[in-house]
N, C-alpha and C positions, 0 to 999 in steps of 0.2 A: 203543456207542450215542452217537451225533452229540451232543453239548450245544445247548440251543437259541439260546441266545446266543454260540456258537462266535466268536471273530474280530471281536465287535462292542465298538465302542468307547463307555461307557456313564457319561456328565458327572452324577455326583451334587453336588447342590448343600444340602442339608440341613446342619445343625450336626454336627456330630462326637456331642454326645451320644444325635442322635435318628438315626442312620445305621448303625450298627454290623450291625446284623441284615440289613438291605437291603443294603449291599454285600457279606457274605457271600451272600447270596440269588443278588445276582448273579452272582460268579464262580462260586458252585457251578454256574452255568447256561453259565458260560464267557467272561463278560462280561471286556473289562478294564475295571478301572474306574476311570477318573479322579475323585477325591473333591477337589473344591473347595467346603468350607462359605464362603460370601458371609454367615451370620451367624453371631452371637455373643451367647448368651442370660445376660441378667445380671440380677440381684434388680431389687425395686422402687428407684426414688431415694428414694421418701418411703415406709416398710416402715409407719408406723402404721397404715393402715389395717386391713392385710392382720393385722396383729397383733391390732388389737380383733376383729377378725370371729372369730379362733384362738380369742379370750378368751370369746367371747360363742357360740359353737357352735351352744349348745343351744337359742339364741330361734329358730334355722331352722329351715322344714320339709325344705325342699331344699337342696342345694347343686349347683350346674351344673357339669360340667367339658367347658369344648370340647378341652381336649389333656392327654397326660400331664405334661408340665412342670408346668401348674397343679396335675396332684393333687402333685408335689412339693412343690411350693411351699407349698399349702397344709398337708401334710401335717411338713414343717419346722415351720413357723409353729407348729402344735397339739403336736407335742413342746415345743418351746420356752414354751407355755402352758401345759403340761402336762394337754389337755385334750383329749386322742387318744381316751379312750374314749368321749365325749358327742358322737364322731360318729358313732356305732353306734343313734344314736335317732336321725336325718338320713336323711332318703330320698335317694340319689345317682343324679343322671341323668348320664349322657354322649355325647358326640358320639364315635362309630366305635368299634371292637373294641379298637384299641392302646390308649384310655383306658380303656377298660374293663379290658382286662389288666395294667394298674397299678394299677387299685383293687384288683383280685383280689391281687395283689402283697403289700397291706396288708391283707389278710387281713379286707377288706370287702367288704359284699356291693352290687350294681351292680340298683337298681331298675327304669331305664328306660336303655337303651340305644336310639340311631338305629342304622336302616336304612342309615343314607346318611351321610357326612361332612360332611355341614351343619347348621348352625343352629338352622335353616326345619326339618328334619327332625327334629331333639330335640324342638323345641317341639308337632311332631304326635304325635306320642305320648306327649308330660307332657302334653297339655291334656286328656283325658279322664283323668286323676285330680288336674288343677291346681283350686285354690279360689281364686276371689277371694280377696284378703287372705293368701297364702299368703305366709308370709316367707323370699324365695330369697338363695340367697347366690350368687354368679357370681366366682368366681375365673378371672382372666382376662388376655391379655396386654395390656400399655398400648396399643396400637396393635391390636387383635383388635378386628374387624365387631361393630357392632352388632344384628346380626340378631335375634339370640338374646333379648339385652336388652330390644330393642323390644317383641318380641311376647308374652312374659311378662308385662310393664308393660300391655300392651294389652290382656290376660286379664284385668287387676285385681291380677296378682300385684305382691307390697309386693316391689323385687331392689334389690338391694346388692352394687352391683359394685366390685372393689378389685381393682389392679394386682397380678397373682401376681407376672407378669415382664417381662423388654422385652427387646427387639431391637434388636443395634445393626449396622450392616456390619460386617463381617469384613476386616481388613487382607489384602489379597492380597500372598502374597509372589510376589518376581519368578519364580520358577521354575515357580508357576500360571501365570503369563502364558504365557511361556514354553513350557510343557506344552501349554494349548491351544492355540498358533500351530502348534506342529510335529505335533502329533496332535488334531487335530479331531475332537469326539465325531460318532459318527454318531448317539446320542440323547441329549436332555437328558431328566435328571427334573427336576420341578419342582412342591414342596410345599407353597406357600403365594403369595401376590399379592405379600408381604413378599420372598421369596426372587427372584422376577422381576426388580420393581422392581431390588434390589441387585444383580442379574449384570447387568442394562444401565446402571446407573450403573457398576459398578468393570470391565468389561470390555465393552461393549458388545455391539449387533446382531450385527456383524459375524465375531466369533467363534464365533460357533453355524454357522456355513458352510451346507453342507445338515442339519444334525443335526435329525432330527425331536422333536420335542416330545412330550411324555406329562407329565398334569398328573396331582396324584393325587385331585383331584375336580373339580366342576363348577363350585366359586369359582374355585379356581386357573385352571380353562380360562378362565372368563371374561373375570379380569385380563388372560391370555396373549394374547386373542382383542384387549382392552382397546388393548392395548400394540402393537398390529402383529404377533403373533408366531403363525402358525398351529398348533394344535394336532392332532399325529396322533391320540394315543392318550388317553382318561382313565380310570382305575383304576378298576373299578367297586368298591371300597370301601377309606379310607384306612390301608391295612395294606400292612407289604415284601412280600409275595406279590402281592396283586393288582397291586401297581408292577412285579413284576417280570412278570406276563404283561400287564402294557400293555404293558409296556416290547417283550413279542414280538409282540405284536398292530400296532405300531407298524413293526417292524421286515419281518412277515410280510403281514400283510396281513390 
């Protein structure tokens, strides 16, 4: 039986921590796949905050996670405070299935999950059990949308946002360059507004050749769209599976 991605050449650009499963996904499919991470996920510069929030757990009703790095981060943080089990009284919301399969990880249980990889879309399904006065805690990247934030705050909810992690470009070495002059992806993935941004700063437009685009949701398309970049395919949910049938959706039609 033919692979669906047989002979296709397939530009992951994601961190190396958050990639692993997705490029096996794709060579199982037959993909080659060119992994060029454009970033590099590194703690807060200023960790206090992220520290008292670890210390103070239990003033919260909620705790928000729009990715899994955050529940890392945050999830460090309450070891090192030694105050891991007083998050077992905390309702846990999160954005898409991969964060959710990290809390499950930690052998916690997941209140409210989205529909959808966005923001806008956690916040419609916490606001029918959200209170005014509700005290959220939002572990989050320094550079991460405020979408989330807003509309919480604009509920009434009391949020308390503190840098999990940050984002910085990724040194490209010369043999990335290299690799994509001589084998042009015929599709890029592309995970975030952040991850864009950094492949046209450290290699530009112009190596994406005809490579068609697949975002893995509907923020990233819009940056893409934002940027000049047309987008084929968008994932209908932020997980390696449905990346990998955009990715044929993209390829096939």
């Amino acid at each position: 039986m033919q692979k669906r991605l047989e002979g296709i050449r397939v530009l992951v650009t994601r961190p190396r921590e958050r990639s692993e499963e997705l490029c096996f996904l794709l060579e199982d499919e037959g993909a080659e796949v060119l992994h060029v991470p454009l970033l590099e996920l590194l703690p807060p510069e200023d960790p206090r905050p992220l520290v008292a929030a670890a210390e103070s757990i239990q003033r919260y009703k909620w705790v928000v996670f729009a990715s899994p790095s955050a529940v890392d981060a945050l999830m460090e943080a309450l070891r090192e405070a030694g105050t891991v089990e007083l998050l077992s009284r905390v309702r846990l919301a999160v954005v898409g299935p991969r964060t959710a399969r990290t809390v499950d990880g930690y052998g916690l249980t997941v209140a409210v999950e989205s529909p959808e990889g966005t923001g806008a879309a956690l916040y419609e399904v916490m606001r029918p059990g959200l209170e005014p006065e509700d005290e959220v805690l939002l572990p989050a990247a320094e550079e991460g949308r405020r979408e989330l934030e807003d509309s919480l705050s604009e509920h009434g909810a009391r949020v308390t946002r503190v840098t999990a992690y940050r984002s910085r470009p990724a040194s490209l070495p010369p043999e990335a360059q290299a690799l994509l002059e001589s084998s042009p992806p015929d599709v890029a993935l592309f995970a975030s507004p952040r991850t864009a941004e950094a492949f046209l700063e450290a290699v530009g437009r112009e190596r994406l050749g005809t490579a068609r685009l697949v975002a893995i949701g509907p923020t990233t398309a819009s940056a893409l769209t934002h940027l000049g970049l047309p987008v084929a395919s968008v994932a209908e949910r932020p997980t390696p599976e449905a990346l990998v049938e955009a990715t044929i959706r993209a390829i096939r039609g």
